[in-house]
C-alpha positions in Angstrom: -47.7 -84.8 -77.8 -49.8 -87.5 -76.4 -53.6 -87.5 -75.1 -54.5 -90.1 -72.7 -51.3 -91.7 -73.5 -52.0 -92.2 -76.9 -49.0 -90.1 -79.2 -50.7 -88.0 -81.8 -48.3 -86.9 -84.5 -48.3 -83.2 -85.2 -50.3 -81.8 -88.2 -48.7 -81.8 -91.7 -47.8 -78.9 -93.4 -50.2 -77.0 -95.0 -49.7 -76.0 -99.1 -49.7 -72.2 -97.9 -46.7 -73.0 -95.5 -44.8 -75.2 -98.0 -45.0 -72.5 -100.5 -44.1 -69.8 -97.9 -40.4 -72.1 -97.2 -40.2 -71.8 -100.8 -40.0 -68.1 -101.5 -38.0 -67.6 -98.2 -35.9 -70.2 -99.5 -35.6 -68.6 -103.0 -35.3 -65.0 -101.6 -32.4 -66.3 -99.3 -30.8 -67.8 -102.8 -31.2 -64.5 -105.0 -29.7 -62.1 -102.2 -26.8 -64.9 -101.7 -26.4 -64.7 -105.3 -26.1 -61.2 -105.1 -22.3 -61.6 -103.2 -21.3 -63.1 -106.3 -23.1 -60.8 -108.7 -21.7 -57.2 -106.7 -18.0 -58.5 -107.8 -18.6 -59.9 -111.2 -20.0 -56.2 -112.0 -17.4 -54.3 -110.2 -14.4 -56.2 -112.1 -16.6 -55.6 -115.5 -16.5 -52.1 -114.5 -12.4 -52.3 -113.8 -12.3 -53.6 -117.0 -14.7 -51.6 -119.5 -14.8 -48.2 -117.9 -11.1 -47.2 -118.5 -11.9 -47.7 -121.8 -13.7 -44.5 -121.9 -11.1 -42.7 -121.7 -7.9 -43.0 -123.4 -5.7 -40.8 -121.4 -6.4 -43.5 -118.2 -3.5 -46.0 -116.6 -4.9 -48.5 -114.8 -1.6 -49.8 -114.1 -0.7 -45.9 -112.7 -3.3 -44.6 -111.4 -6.2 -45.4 -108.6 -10.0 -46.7 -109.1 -11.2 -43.4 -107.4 -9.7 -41.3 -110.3 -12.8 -42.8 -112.5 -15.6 -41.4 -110.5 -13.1 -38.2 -109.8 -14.9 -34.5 -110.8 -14.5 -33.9 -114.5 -13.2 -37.0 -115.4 -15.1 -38.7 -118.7 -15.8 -41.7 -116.9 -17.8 -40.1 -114.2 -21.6 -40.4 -115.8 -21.1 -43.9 -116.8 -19.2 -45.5 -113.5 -21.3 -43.4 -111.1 -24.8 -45.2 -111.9 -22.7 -49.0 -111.7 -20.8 -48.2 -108.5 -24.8 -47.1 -107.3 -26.1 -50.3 -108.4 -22.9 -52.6 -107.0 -23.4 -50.9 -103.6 -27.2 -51.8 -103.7 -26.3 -55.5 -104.5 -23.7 -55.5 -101.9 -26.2 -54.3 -99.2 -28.7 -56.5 -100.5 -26.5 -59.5 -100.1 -25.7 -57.9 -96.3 -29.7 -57.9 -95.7 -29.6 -61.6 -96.9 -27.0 -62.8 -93.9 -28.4 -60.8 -91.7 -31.9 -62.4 -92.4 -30.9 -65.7 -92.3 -28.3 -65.6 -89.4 -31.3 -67.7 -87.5 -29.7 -66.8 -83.9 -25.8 -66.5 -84.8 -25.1 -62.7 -83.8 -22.0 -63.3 -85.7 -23.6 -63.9 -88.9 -25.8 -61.2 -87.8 -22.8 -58.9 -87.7 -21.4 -59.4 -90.7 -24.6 -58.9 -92.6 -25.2 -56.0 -90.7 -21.7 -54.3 -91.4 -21.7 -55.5 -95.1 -25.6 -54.0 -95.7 -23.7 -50.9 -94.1 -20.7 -50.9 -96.4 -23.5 -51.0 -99.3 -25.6 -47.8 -97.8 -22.6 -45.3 -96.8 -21.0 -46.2 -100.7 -24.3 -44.6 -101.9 -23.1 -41.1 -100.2 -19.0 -41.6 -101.4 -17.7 -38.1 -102.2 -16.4 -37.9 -104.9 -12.3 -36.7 -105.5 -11.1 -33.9 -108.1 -9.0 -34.9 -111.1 -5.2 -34.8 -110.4 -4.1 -31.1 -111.1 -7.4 -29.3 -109.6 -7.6 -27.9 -106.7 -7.8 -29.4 -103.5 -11.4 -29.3 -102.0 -13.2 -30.7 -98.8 -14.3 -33.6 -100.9 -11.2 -34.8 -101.6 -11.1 -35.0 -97.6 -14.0 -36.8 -97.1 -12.9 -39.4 -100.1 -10.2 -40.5 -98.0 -12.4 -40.1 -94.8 -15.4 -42.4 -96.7 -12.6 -44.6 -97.7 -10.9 -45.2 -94.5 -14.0 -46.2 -93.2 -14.8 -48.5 -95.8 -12.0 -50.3 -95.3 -12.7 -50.6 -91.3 -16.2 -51.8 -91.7 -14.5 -54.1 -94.1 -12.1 -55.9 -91.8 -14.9 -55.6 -89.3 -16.9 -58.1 -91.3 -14.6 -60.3 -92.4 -13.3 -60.8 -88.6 -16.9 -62.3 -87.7 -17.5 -64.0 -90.4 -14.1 -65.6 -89.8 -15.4 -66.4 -86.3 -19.1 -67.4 -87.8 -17.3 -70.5 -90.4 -15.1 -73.6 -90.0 -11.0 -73.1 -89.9 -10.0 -73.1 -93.4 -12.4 -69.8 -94.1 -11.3 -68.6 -90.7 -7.3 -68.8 -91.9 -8.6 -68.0 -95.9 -10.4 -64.7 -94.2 -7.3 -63.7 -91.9 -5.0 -64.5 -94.9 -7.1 -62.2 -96.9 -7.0 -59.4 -94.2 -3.2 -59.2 -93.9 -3.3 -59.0 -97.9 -5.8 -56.1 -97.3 -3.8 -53.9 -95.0 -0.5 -54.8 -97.1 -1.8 -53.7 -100.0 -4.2 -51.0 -98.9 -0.6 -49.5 -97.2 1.2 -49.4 -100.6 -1.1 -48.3 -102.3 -1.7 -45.5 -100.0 1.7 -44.2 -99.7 1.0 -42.8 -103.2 -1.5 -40.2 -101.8 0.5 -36.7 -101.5 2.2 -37.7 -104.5 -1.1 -38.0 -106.8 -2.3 -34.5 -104.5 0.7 -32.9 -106.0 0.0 -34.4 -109.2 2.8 -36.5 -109.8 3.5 -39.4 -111.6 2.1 -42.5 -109.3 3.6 -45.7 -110.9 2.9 -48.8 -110.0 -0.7 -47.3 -107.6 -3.1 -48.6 -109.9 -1.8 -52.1 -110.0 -1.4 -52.4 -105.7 -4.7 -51.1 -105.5 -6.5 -53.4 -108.0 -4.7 -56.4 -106.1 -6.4 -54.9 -102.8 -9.5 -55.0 -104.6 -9.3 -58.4 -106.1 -8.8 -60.1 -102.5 -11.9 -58.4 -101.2 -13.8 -59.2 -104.3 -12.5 -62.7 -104.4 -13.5 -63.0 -100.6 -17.3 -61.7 -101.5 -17.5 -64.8 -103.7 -16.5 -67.3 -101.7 -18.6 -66.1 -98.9 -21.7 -66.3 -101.0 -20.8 -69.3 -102.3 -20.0 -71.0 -98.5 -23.6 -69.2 -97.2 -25.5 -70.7 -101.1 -24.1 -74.3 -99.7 -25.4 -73.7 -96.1 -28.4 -72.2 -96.8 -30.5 -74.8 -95.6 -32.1 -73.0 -91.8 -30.6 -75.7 -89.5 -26.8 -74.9 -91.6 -26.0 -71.8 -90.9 -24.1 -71.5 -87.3 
């Protein structure tokens, strides 16, 4: 600005303002860290929970059947799937908050804050052997539209980033769908209570890619987290 053609620089930053930049700053860096936190618990929980339960394959048998009714894993992986969904939506809020005029960004935080909400309400599935109820419907129903919101984000982030996350997020999405479609075909068969071989294993690959993908989001976002950086 100039007055009578004399340029008069603009005011410094005030202490209160400096310190304000530093807890949005720090905020934006905890709910960041929060995509890398949501994954690290949910493959603790892949690990620890079967343990709980001797009579468990995680090599035969799906995730789902350790939150199903009346299985002994249900009190303890009930209250860590709540709190992995309520760092996953906190980490959603976090894009979305500092998207700073990308609606793409926006998008994905949006959908990802989403994915974190509508997991709070998952119905739950019976044990193989039990009868067939309308929860088990809306397990798959819940779970279908997990997966969409899913690809939903990881299409605009791939459109938000550089090339090599736009290929590493379409690479991940075909692995997705692949995997999600073996894994899948092994639904009438554990209805029927069957034996499912192999399930567990295509579905823990299915979840490894989208937990893998968590990371490295957060950890592209931590590294651009500067206001101007962000697209």
């Amino acid at each position: 600005m100039a007055e009578h053609g004399i340029a008069v620089p603009p005011p410094p930053r005030t202490a209160h303002a400096e310190m304000v930049s530093e807890g949005r700053t720090t905020l934006r860096t905890v709910l960041f860290a929060c995509g890398i936190a949501a994954p690290l618990l949910y493959v603790a929980m892949l690990v620890l929970v079967p343990l709980r339960w001797e009579a468990y394959s995680s090599a035969d048998q799906t995730v789902s059947e350790l939150s199903a009714i009346g299985a002994p894993t249900r009190p303890l992986w009930v209250p860590l799937g709540m709190l992995y969904t309520l760092l996953l939506a906190a980490f959603g809020w976090g894009i979305w908050a500092s998207a700073h005029g990308s609606r793409r960004l926006r998008v994905v935080g949006a959908v990802l804050a989403a994915c974190g909400v509508f997991g709070l309400f998952w119905p739950p599935m019976h044990i193989r052997g039990a009868e067939v109820t309308l929860t088990d419907t809306l397990h798959i129903v819940w779970t279908m539209v997990s997966i969409l919101l899913t690809l939903v984000a990881m299409g605009f982030a791939a459109a938000a980033f550089g090339k090599r996350f736009r290929l590493y997020s379409i690479a991940t999405m075909v692995l997705l769908v692949a995997f999600g479609a073996v894994a899948g075909v092994a639904g009438p068969r554990i209805q029927a209570d069957l034996p499912t071989p192999g399930v567990g294993v295509w579905q823990r690959l299915n979840i490894a890619v989208w937990m893998l993908w968590l990371v490295v989001l957060a950890i592209t976002l931590l590294r651009r987290q500067g206001p101007r950086k962000l697209p």
